[in-house]
N, C-alpha and C positions, 0 to 999 in steps of 0.2 A: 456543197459550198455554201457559204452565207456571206448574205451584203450586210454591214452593221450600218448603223443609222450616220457612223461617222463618215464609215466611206462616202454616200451619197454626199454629205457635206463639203467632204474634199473635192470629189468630183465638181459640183456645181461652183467651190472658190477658182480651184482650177479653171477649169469654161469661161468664167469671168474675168480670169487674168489674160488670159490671152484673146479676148476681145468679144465671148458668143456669149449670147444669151441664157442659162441654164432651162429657161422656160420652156427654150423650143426644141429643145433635148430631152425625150422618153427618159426621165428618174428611175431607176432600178428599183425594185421593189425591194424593201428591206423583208431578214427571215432568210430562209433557206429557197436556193438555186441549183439549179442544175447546170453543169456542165455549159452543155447548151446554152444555156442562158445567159451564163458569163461569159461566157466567147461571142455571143453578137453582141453584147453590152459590150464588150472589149472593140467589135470590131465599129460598132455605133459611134464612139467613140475617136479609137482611130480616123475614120474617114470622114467625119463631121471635123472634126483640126487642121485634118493633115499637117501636124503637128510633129516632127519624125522624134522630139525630145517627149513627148508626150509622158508615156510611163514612167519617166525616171524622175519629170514634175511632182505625178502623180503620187509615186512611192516614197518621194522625199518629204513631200509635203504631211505626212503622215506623221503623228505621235502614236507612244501607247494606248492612251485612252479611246483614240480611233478604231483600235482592234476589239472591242468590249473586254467580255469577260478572257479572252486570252491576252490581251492586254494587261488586263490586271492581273491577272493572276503571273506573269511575266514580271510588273512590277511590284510583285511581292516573293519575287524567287531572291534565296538570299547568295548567289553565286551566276557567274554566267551560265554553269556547264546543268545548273535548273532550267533557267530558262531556256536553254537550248532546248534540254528534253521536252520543253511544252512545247518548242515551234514546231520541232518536228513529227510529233504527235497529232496536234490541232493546227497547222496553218491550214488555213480555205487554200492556198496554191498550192497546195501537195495535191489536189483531188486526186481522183481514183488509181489516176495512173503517172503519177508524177511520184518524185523520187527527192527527199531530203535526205542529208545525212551526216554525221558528226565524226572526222577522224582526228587523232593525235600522229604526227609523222614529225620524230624528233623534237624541236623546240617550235612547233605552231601546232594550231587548231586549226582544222580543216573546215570547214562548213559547203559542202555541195550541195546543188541544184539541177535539176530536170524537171521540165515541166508539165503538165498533162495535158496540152496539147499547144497550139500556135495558133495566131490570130492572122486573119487573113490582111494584108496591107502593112503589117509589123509583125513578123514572124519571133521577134525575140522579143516580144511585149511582154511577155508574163514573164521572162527572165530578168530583165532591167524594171519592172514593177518590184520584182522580187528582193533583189539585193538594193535598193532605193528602199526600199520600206525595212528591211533588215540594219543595216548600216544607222536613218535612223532613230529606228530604236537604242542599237547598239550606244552611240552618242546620250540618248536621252540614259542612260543606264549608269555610264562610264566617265562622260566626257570627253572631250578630245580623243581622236583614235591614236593609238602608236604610232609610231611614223614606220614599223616594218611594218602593217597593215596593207593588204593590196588584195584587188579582187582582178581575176583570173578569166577572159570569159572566150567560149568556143567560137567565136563568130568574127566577120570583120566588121569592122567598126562602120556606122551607117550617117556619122556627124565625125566632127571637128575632136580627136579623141580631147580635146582638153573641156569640152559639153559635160563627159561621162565623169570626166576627176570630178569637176564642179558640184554635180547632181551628186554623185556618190561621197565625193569629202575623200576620199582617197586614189590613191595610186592606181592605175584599170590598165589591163593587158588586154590583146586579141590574141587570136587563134589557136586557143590552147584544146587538147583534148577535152575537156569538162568545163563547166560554167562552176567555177567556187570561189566564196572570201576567205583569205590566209590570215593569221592573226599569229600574235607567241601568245603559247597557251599560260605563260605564266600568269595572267588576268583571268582564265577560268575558272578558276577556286578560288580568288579571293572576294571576302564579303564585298554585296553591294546594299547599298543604303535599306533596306528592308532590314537587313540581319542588324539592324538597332532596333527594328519595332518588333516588338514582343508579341501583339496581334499577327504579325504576317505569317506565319506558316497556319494559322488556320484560314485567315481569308484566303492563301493558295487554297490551302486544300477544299474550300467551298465553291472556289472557283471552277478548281477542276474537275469537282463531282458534277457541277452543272453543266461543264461544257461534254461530259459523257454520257449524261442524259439528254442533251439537248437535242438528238436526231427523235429521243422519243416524246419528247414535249410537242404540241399540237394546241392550234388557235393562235388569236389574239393574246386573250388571257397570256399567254408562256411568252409570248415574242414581250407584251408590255412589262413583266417582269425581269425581261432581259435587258430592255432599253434601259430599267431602274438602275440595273445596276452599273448598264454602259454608264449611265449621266453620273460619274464618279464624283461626291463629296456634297450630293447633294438628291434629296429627292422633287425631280421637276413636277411642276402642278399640270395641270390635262393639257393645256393650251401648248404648252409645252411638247410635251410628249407627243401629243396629236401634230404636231409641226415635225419632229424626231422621226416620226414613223408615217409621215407623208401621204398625210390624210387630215381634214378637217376633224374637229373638235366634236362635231355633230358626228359623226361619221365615226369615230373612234368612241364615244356614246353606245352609238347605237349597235354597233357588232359586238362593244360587251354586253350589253344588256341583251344578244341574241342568244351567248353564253352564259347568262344567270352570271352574268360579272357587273362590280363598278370599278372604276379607276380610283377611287377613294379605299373600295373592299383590297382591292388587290394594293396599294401602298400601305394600309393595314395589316394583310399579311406580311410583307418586306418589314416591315417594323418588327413584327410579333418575332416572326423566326432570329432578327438581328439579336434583338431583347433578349432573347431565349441563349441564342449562341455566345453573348456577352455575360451571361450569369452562369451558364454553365462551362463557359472554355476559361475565363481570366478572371480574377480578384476584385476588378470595377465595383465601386458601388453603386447601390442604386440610384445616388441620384448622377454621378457619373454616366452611367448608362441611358436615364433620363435626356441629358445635354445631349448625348452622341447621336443618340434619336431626334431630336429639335423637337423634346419639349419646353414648353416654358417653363415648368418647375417639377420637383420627382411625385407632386400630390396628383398631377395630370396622369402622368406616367404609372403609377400606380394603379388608376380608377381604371384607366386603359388595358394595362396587362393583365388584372384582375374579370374586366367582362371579355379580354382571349380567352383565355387559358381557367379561369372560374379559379384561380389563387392568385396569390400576389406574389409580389418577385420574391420577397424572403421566404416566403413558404416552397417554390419554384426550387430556390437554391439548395435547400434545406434538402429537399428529396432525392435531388441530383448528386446530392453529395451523398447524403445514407446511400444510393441505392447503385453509386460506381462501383465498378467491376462485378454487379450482378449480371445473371441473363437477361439479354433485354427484353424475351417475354415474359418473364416474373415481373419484370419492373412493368412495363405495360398495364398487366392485370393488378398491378397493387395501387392504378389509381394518378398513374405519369399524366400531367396536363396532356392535353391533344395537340398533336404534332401538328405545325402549320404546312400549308401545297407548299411554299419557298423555300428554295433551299440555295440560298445566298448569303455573301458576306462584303460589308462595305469597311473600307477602313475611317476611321474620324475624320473631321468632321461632319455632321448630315445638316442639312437644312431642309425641311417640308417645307413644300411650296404650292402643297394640292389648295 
């Protein structure tokens, strides 16, 4: 499982709405968790409120961007029944032994739930996080839900059932065999706001290669490239970042430089690979590309792409285009600029702020 920089965020506005201090609350480590580890943070939580609306705060209060890279990449699927297959794939609540799933039963979408385990004090926390944080998304995708919308959930009700419509924005049952949101499927296949940007199926698909490789990413170094691309529309400068990932400025310093990393090298690479992915995937010109990256003008951006990669963008482009549909270890050996560590994709616009 992994905590993104956002959750801790939500968490600690959360904490302060309902009256505690975030300070005197143990922060979840952002990066990858164990099981374990989210369930006493779950249960830490819990019993510091005693709060019984707790999770469905929690999960409402969430947007896409809070989810990182499956977040975006969410927000660039051009259809619902896309991003379904990402939730179900990559949601942190599925852990090991929890269970999503996506059915069609006549004129609705099914979406079920089971969780990977219960949290002591709020046994249905991680199910009411779940459809709170689902729902929305759903919203931020769509808009308004249909009014045949309704979620379905096994349990009895532990509040006032008009708490749950509230938090969730629609219609909630008890006591059903299974915990799932019902929807008409006829909104599954139709385009969502992505399917007008022409970039968006490659920022998915950069998305999603990252979050496949991200069990084998390791360090600092990989988590600060992550946060780069959580902080959507914008590259945050250190102080920043070192605030994101809940550690001082010195401190996030000094554990790259334990790794032969800087916070400057490494938003260098996140530019390069962008640079690289915007000359080779779309028609942008260079000084297009320049803008997207927050340079001041395409003569920066030039001087820059030129001591990455030892060519310049036209030359970059020029090769990539001779050399599509060859093998890619012929093109390799005939002389391909060097591949950057990043393998990320941001949509417009960026602002540098290192």
């Amino acid at each position: 499982m992994r905590i993104e920089p956002g959750y801790v965020e939500i968490v600690s506005a959360v904490l302060r709405d309902l009256g505690h201090d975030p300070a005197a609350f143990p922060v979840p480590r952002t990066g990858t968790v164990t099981e374990d580890e989210f369930r006493i943070m779950s249960e830490n939580i819990v019993a510091l409120t005693q709060e019984p609306s707790i999770a469905l705060r929690l999960g409402s209060s969430m947007h896409l961007g809070t989810h990182g890279l499956l977040g975006h990449a969410i927000l660039s699927s051009r259809s619902l029944r896309q991003a379904a297959g990402l939730l179900i794939q990559y949601s942190p609540l599925r852990g090991g032994q929890g269970n999503i799933q996506l059915a069609f039963t006549g004129e609705n979408a099914v979406l079920t739930f089971e969780p990977p385990f219960h949290v002591e004090g709020a046994p249905h926390f991680i199910i009411e996080l779940f459809f709170a944080g689902v729902l929305a998304a759903l919203r931020q995708l769509i808009g308004p839900l249909p009014d045949e919308c309704r979620v379905e959930l096994s349990y009895q009700p532990a509040m006032p059932e008009d708490v749950y419509c509230r938090y969730f924005g629609t219609r909630v049952s008890f006591g059903h065999r299974v915990n799932r949101f019902v929807g008409p499927n006829e909104r599954v296949d139709q385009p969502l706001s992505a399917a007008e940007i022409p970039v968006a199926d490659m920022y998915r698909r950069q998305c999603e290669r990252l979050l496949r490789d991200m069990d084998a990413a390791s360090g600092l170094g990989a988590e600060v490239r992550r946060m780069i691309l959580g902080a959507r529309g914008r590259f945050p400068g250190m102080t920043e970042a070192a605030r994101r990932l809940n550690m001082s400025e010195r401190t996030l310093r000094r554990r790259l430089e334990a790794e032969n990393a800087s916070y400057r090298t490494i938003v260098d690479d996140v530019r390069n690979y962008l640079a690289r992915e915007y000359l080779r995937e779309t028609p942008l010109t260079v000084g297009d590309v320049a803008s997207l990256l927050g340079f001041d003008d395409a003569a920066n951006f030039r001087r820059a792409f030129r001591k990455w990669n030892d060519c310049s963008p036209q030359v970059f482009r020029a090769r990539e285009q001779t050399q599509n549909g060859t093998d890619s270890q012929t093109a390799d050996q005939s002389g391909r600029c060097q591949q950057t560590a990043t393998q990320l994709y941001m949509l417009p616009h960026h602002k540098t702020l290192v």
